[in-house]
C-alpha positions as CSV (number, residue, x, y, z in Angstrom):
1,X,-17.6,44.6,21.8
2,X,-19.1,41.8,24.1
3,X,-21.0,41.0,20.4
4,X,-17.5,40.6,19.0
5,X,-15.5,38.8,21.9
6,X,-18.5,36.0,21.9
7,X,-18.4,35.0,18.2
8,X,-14.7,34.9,18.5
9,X,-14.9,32.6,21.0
10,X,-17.6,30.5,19.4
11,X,-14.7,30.7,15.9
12,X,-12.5,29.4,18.1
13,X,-14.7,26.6,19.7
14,X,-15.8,25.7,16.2
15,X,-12.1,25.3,14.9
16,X,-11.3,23.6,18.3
17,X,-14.0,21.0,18.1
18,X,-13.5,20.7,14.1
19,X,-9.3,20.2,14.6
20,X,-10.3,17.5,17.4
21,X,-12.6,15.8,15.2
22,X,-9.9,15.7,12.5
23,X,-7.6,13.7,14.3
24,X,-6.9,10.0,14.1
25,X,-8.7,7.8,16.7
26,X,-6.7,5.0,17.7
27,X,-8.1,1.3,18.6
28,X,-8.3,-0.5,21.9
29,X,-9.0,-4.2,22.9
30,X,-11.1,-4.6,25.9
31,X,-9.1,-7.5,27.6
32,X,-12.0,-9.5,28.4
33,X,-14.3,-9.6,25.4
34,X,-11.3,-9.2,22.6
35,X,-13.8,-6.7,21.2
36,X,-12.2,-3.5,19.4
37,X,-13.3,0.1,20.1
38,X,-11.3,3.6,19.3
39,X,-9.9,6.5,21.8
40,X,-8.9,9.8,20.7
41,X,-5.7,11.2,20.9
42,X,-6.3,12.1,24.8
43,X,-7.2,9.0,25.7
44,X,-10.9,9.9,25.6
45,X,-13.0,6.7,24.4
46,X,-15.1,7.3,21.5
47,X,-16.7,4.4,20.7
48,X,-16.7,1.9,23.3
49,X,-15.5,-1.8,22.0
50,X,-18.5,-4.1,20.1
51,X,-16.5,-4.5,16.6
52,X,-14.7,-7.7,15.9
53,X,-14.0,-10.0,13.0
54,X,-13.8,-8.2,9.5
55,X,-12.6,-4.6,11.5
56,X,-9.4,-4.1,11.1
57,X,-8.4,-0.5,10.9
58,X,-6.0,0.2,14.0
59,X,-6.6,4.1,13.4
60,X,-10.0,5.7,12.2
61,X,-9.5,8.8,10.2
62,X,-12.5,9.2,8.2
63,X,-14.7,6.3,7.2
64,X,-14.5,2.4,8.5
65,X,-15.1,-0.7,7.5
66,X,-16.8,-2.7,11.0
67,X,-18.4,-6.1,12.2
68,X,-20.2,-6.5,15.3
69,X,-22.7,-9.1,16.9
70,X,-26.1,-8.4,17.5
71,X,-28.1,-11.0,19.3
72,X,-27.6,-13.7,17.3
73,X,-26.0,-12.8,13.8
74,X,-23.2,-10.2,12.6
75,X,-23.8,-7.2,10.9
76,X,-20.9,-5.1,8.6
77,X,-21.5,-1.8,7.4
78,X,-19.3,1.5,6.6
79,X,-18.8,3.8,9.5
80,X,-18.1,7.3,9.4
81,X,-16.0,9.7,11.7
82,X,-19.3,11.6,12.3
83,X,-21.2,8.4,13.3
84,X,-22.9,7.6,10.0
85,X,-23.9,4.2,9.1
86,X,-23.9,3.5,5.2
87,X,-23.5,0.5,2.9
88,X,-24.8,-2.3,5.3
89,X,-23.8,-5.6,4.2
90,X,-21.5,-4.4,1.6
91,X,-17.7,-4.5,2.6
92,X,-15.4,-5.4,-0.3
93,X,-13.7,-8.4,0.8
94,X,-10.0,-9.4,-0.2
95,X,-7.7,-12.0,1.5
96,X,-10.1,-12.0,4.3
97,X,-9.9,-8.2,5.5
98,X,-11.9,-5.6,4.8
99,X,-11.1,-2.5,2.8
100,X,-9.3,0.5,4.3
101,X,-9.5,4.0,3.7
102,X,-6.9,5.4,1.4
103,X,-7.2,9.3,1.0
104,X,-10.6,9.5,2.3
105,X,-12.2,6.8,0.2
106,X,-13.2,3.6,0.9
107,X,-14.4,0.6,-1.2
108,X,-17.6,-1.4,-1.3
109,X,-18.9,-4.2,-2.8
110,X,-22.4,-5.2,-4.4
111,X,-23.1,-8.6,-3.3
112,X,-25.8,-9.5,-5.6
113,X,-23.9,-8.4,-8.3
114,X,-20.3,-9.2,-7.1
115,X,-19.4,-5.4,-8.5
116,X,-17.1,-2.8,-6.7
117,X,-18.0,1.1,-5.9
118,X,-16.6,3.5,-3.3
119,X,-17.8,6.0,-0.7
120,X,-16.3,9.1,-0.3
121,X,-15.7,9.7,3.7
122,X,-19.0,11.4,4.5
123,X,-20.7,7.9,3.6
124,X,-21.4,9.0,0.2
125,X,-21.5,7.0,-3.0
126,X,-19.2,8.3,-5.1
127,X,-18.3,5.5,-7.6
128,X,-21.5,3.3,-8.2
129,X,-20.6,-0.6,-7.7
130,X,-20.7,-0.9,-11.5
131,X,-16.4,-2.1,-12.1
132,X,-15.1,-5.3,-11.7
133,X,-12.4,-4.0,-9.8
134,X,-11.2,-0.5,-8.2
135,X,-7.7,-0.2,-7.2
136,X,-7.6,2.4,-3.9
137,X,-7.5,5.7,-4.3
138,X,-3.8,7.2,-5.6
139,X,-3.4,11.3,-5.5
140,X,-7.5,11.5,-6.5
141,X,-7.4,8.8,-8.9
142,X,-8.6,5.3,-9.5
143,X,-8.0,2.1,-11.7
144,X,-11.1,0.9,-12.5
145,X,-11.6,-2.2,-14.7
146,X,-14.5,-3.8,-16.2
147,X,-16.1,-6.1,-18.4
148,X,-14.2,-8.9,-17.4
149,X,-14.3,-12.3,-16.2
150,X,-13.3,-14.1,-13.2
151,X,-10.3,-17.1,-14.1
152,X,-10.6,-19.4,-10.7
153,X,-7.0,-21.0,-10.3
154,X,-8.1,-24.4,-9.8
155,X,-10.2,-25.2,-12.9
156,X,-12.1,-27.8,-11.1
157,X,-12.6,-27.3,-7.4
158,X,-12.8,-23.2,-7.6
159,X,-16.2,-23.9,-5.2
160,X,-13.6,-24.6,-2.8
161,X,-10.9,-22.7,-4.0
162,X,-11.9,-18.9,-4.2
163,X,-8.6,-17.8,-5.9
164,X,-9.1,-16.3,-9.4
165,X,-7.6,-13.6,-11.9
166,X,-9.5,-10.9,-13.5
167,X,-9.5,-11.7,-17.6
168,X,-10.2,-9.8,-20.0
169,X,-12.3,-6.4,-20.2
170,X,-11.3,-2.6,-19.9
171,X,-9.3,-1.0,-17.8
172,X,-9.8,2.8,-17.4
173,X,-8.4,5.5,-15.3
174,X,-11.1,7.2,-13.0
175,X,-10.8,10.5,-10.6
176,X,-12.9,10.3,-7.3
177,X,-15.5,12.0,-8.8
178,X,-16.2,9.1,-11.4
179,X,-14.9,11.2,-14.2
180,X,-13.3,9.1,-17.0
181,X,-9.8,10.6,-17.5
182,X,-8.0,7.7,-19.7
183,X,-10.2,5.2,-21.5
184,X,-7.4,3.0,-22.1
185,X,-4.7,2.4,-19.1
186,X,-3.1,-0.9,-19.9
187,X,-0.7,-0.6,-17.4
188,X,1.7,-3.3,-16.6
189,X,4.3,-1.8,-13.9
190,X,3.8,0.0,-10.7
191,X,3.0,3.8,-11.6
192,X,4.0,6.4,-8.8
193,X,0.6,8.3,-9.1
194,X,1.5,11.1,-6.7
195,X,4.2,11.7,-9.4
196,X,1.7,12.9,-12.3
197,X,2.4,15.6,-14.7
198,X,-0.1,16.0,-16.9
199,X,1.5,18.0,-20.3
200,X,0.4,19.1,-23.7
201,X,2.5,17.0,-25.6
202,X,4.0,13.4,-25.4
203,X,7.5,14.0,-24.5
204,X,9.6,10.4,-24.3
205,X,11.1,9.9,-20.8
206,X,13.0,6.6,-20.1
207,X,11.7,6.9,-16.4
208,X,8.1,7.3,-16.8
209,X,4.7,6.3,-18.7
210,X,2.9,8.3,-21.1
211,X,-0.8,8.0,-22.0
212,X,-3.3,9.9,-23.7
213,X,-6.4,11.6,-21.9
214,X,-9.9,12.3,-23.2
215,X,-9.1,16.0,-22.9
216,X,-6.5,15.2,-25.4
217,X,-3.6,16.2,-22.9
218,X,-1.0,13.7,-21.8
219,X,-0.6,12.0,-18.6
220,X,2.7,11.0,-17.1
221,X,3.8,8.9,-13.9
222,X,7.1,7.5,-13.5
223,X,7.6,4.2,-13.1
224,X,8.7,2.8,-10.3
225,X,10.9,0.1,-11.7
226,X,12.2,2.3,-14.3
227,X,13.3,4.5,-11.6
228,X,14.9,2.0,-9.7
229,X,17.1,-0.3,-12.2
230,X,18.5,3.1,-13.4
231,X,19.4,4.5,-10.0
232,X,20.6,1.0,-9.1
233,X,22.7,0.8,-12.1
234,X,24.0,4.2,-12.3
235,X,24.6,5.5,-8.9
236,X,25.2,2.2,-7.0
237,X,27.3,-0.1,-8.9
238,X,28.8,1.9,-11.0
239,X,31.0,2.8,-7.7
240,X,29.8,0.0,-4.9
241,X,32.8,1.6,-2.3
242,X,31.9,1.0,1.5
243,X,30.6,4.7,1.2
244,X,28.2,4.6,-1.4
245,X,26.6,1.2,0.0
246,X,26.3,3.1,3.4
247,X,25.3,6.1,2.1
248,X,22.1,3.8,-0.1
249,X,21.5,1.5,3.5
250,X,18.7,2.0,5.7
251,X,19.6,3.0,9.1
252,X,19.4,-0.7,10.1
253,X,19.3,-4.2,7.9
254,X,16.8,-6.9,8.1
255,X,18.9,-10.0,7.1
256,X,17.7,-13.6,7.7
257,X,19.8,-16.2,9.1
258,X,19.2,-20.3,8.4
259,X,17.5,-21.6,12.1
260,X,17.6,-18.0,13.4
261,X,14.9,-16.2,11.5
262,X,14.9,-12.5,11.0
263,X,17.9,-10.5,12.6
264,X,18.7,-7.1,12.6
265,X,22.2,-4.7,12.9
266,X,22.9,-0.7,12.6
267,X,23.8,-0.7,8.7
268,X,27.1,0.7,9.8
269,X,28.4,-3.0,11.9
270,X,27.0,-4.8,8.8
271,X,28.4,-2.9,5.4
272,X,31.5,-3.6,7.7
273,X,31.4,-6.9,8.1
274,X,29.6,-8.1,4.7
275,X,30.6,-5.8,2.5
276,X,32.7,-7.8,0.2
277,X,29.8,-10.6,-0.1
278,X,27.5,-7.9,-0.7
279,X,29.1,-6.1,-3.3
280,X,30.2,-9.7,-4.8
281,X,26.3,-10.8,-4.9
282,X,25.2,-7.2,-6.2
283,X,27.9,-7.2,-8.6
284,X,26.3,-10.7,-10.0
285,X,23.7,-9.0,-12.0
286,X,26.1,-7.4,-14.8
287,X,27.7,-10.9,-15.4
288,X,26.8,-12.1,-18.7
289,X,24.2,-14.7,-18.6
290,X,23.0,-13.3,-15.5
291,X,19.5,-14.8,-14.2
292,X,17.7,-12.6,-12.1
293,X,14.7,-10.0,-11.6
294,X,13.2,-7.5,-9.6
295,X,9.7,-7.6,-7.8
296,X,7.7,-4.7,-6.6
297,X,5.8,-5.3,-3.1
298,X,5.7,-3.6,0.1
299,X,7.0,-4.0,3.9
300,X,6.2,-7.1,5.6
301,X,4.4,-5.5,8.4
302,X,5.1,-8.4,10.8
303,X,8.7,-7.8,10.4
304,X,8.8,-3.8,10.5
305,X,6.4,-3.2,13.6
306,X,8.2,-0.6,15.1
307,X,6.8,3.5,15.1
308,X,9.3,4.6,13.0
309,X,7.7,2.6,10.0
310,X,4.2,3.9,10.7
311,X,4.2,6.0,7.1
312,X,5.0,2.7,5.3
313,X,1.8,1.1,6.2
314,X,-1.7,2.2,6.0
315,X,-4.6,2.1,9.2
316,X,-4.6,-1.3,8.7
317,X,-1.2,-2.1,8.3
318,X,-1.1,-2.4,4.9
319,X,2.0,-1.8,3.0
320,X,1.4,1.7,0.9
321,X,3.5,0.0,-2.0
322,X,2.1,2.1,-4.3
323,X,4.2,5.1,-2.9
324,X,6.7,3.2,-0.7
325,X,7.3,0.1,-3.2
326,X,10.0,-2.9,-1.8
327,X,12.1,-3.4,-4.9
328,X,13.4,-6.8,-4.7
329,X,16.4,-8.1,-6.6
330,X,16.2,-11.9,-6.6
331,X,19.4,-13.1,-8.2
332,X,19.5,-16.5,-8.7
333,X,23.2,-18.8,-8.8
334,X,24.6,-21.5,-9.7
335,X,22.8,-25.0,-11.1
336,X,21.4,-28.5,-10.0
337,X,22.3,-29.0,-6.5
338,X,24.5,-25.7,-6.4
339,X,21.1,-23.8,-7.0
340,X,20.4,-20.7,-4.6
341,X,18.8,-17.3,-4.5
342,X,19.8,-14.3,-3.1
343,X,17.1,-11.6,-2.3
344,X,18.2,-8.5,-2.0
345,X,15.8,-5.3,-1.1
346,X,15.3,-1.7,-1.1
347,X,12.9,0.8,0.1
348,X,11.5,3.8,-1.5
349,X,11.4,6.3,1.2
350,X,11.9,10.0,1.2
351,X,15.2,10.3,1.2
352,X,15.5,8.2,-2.0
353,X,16.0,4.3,-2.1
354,X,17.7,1.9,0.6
355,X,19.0,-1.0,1.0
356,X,16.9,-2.4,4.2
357,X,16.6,-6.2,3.9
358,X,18.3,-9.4,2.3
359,X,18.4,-12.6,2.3
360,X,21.9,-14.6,1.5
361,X,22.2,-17.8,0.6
362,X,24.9,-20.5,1.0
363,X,26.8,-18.3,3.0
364,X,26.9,-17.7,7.2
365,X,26.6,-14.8,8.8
């Protein structure tokens, strides 16, 4: 019986310790040194602050990309949630900030060769740096693309000017374990991955994308944008009442305001005292002749800072646009000197798309 009650108790340590473990650490500035470290969730510091520059995860789940000084030069490497050091010198770089985690996974970059891989969150390679580019990982799966060749935007001073697009080459679809699954994914719009229904035959669905596997079944993801114009066309305007603009509003609107910036009301004060304008401006797009299109991007994360907005952003306050997507109408009026643009957004959230921030032109407020 005692036999029993102890490995019971060492079960329930293990699980304890292992649930602990699991949980987010969150980062910390020491105010003197601006150096980041990470606390658990009890406050409890687990690694004291010594990472600066290219670290800028705000929560450590699994596996980190970090920067600290030592002596007299900086070292980068990967860091897991265990304490494992792994690909030294090897952060993938983009728009000055190093990757972040997405589902475990983590990206890394060969410098010699300039190619991408990814480690899996035990530190493990799991995609050799052999593609030209990885997209993060999406529901288990990857857009890997390769054979092609950098296009610097400024033809003569690219030394200077490290801006480029990727032309040319292959772009495949991978699964975390490097397995090929579509040879072929031209893909143009923004795919909602964790929407994937993979069928025997091709079946033609005005909302999604189709392609072919090598196991000779069929892959489909909606499409965002698809999604989008026909809810916007077919539940929104089709009856734009005070109701049905409420009832497709985020709790409150981000509207910007000529020498005032960003403002924000309950959606409830500003349907009530806009919604004429609105519904006038909305209403622009089934005009004929009507210039305007839609943009996919995410939350402006220096705009939605606040808790509630957490899920829309990754550990580095990334905008997860590929499964919370800002779809932009940008609606453009008049000519010459009577040019202006309205830009009108909406969220993908759980509850469906919302209308959460705009910007009006040649109007007040």
């Amino acid at each position: 019986m005692k036999n029993i009650l102890l490995l019971l108790l060492l079960m329930a340590h293990t699980f304890s310790s292992y649930s602990q473990q699991d949980k987010s650490w969150t980062a910390f500035y020491d105010k003197d040194s601006g150096l980041m470290g990470f606390k658990d969730s009890s406050g409890d510091v687990k690694i004291k602050p010594k990472f600066m520059g290219f670290t800028v995860a705000k929560k450590f789940d699994d596996i980190i990309a970090v920067m600290e000084q030592k002596e007299d030069e900086y070292v980068s490497y990967h860091l897991t949630k265990a304490g494992k050091i792994v690909g030294r010198d090897s952060l993938f770089i983009s728009d000055n900030s190093a990757d972040c985690e997405n589902e475990g996974f983590i990206r890394f970059q060969d410098h010699k060769t300039g190619n991408t891989g990814m480690l899996n969150s035990k530190g493990e390679v799991v995609i050799p740096a052999e593609y030209n580019a990885l997209s993060q990982a999406r529901n288990g799966y990857i857009i890997a693309l390769k054979g092609a060749k950098k296009s610097f935007w400024d033809k003569k001073k690219h030394s200077g000017c490290n801006h480029f697009s990727w032309k040319g080459g292959q772009t495949f679809l991978l699964d975390t374990a490097n397995q090929m699954i579509i040879e072929d994914f031209k893909n143009e719009s923004v795919l909602d991955f964790y929407s994937l229904d993979i069928i025997e035959k091709k079946v033609d669905d005005p909302n999604r994308e189709v392609y072919k596997a090598k196991n000779d079944k069929y892959y489909s993801f909606i499409a965002f944008k698809k999604t989008f114009e026909n809810w916007l066309d077919n539940e929104v305007l089709d009856s734009l009442s005070r109701e049905q603009l409420l009832a497709a509003t985020y709790d409150s609107i981000y509207f910007w305001i000529d020498n005032s910036g960003w403002l924000t009301h309950p959606k409830d004060y500003f349907i009530d005292q806009h919604y004429d304008l609105l519904k006038s401006r909305l209403l622009a797009i089934r005009k004929e002749g009507a210039d305007y299109f839609i943009s996919v991007d995410g939350l402006n994360p220096y705009n939605f800072e606040t808790s509630e907005f957490d899920q829309y952003f990754n550990n580095c306050s990334e905008a997860k646009y590929w499964k919370y997507p800002l779809m932009t109408l940008v609606i453009s009026h008049g000519k010459g000197e009577d040019y202006f643009q309205d830009h009108i957004s909406f969220l993908k959230t759980e509850e469906g798309y919302q209308l959460i921030q705009l910007t009006l032109r040649n109007t007040e407020e």
